[in-house]
C-alpha positions, 0 to 999 in steps of 0.5 A: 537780809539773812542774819550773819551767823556767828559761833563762840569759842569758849564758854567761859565768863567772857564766852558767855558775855558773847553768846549772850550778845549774839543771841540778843542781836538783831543783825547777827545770830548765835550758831554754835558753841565751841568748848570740849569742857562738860559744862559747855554742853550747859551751856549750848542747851541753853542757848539751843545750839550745836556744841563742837568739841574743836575748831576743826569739827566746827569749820568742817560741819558748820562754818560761820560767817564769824568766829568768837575766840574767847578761849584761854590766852595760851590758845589765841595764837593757834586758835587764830591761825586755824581760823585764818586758814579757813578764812573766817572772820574773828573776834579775838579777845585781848590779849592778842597773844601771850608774848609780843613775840607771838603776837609780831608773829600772828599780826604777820600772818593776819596780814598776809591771809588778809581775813579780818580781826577785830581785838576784843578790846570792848571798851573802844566800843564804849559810848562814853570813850566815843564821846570822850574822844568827840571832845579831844577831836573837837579841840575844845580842850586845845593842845592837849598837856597831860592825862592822869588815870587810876584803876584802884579796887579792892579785889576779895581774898576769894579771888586768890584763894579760888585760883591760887596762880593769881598769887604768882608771877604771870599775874597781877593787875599789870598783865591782868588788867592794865591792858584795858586801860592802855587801849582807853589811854591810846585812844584818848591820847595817841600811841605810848612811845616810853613808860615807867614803874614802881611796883609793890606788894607790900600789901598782900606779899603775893610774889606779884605786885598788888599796886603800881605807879606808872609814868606814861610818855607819848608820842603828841608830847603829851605825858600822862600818870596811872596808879593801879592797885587791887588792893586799894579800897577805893571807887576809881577804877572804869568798872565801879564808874562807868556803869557799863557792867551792871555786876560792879556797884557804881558811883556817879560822882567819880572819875577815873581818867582826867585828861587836860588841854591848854585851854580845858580839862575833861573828866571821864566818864562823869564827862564834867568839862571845864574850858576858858570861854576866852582863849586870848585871857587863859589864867588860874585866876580866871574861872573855868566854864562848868559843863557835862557833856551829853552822852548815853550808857550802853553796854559796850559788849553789845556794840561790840558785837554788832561792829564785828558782824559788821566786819564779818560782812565786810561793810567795815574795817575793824575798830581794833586792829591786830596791830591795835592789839599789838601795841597794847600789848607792847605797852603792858609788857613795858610796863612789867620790864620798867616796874622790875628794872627801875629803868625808863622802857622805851617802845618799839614803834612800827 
């Protein structure tokens, strides 16, 4: 079988993570390079493939089985739609579009054009959320009661001096990072149906927050607390514990997502289990059975590229879906609206 051949646009960090997964794979293969900036030309020498400086110019000389749109988050809704006209598949990073405005609109015309999406939510490829959710599936845990997770890290003052936007509003940890944790969340617990926030920036004084404090209610009943900040000094967040991106230093005795049934509790992703061993005799004053459940580390980019040639040949349906992607982005956007107003956000369900 031919390899599908799959182009990226965007040679940016994210692109470079994708054309580096292209071109390790062993089903599909990296065929162009897509980005007008100079250091693309780098980067497509590197990789020893053609560099366009457009979409057009691609889709007319040398359409792909596939397309990677790693390009800034303003271009996702054009960049998108350029490719649905020309009818090929895409792997469109999250966000899914900068507003839920943009994004109601595209999910609209994805599923009119009925070419297939995949949202660039990597962790949904992750062995260890597979895992997790094995477990929550399983009913090992029983009815599930609640969820509590944390993403505090400690961002250098670097960061902000080197792209000073990060400092003002339109950043932030929420629009920035929390998106990744909603979609883990979702998949663990199911859709989010209404959320509150407090918010600060009391730390840095940035006109943006540096730390939140989240309530999170969802649809099974199940009610769930987050605390996000970068600026906390601290190892609990999915990057510094879940030993996937090996540019992050890892501690294997943390989790950052703890999520209880009324018969056990599982700790993510150290995957530490405890359960009652006998439903019918369940108290605090009984001991817990003590496990780790098995699983393996992988790099969930890699897998994340071959479920999406996957898709692009039509074999299977993508794992995140536009509307996936929609509702991540409703959740953020909530988020944002009950951290300024104090209010409980209530979200739109489809």
């Amino acid at each position: 079988m031919s390899k599908t051949r799959i182009a990226v646009a965007g040679a940016g960090y994210i692109g470079q993570a994708h054309i580096g997964a292209a071109a390790a794979s062993s089903t599909c293969t990296l065929s162009a390079i897509v980005d007008p900036s100079p250091a693309a030309k780098d980067v497509a020498e590197k990789a020893n493939v053609p560099l366009y400086a457009t979409l057009d110019e691609l889709f007319t000389k040398d359409k792909p089985d596939g397309i990677v749109l790693a390009t800034p988050n303003q271009l996702h809704v054009a960049h998108a739609k350029q490719s649905l006209e020309a009818g090929v598949p895409m792997l469109l990073e999250k966000p899914i579009a900068p507003t839920v405005a943009d994004a109601e609109a595209l999910v609209h015309a994805v599923e009119d054009a009925d070419v297939p999406i995949l949202i660039g939510h990597h962790r949904a490829h992750s062995p260890i959320m597979a895992k997790a959710r094995q477990v929550v599936e399983s009913g090992v845990l029983g009815r599930l009661v609640a969820v509590t997770g944390t993403a505090m890290y400690l961002k250098p003052d670097h960061y902000f001096a080197d792209a000073p936007w990060r400092r003002e509003i339109g950043a932030g940890p929420i629009l920035l990072n929390m998106i990744h944790e909603v979609h883990n969340l979702r998949m663990l617990c199911g859709d989010i149906v209404a959320v509150q926030a407090f918010k600060s920036h009391a730390t840095r004084g940035f006109a943006v927050e540096d730390t939140v404090a989240i309530n999170l209610r969802f649809e099974s009943g199940v009610l769930g607390t987050f605390l996000l900040s970068d600026t906390a000094a601290s190892a609990r967040s999915w990057e510094q514990t879940s030993q996937e991106n090996k540019a992050y230093p890892t501690y294997d005795d943390e989790d950052c997502y703890l999520i209880a049934g009324t018969n056990g509790s599982l700790g993510i992703p150290t995957m530490r289990l405890k359960t009652y061993p006998r439903r019918e005799d369940r108290s605090w004053w009984k001991p817990f059975e003590v496990g780790v459940v098995g699983m393996v580390r992988d790099d969930p980019i890699k897998h994340q590229m071959e479920h999406f040639a996957a898709v692009a040949r039509g074999e299977v349906a993508p794992l995140v879906s536009a509307r996936d992607g929609l509702k991540n982005l409703r959740v953020t956007e909530a988020i944002v609206t009950a951290a300024t107003s104090g209010t409980v956000v209530e979200i739109p369900r489809d």
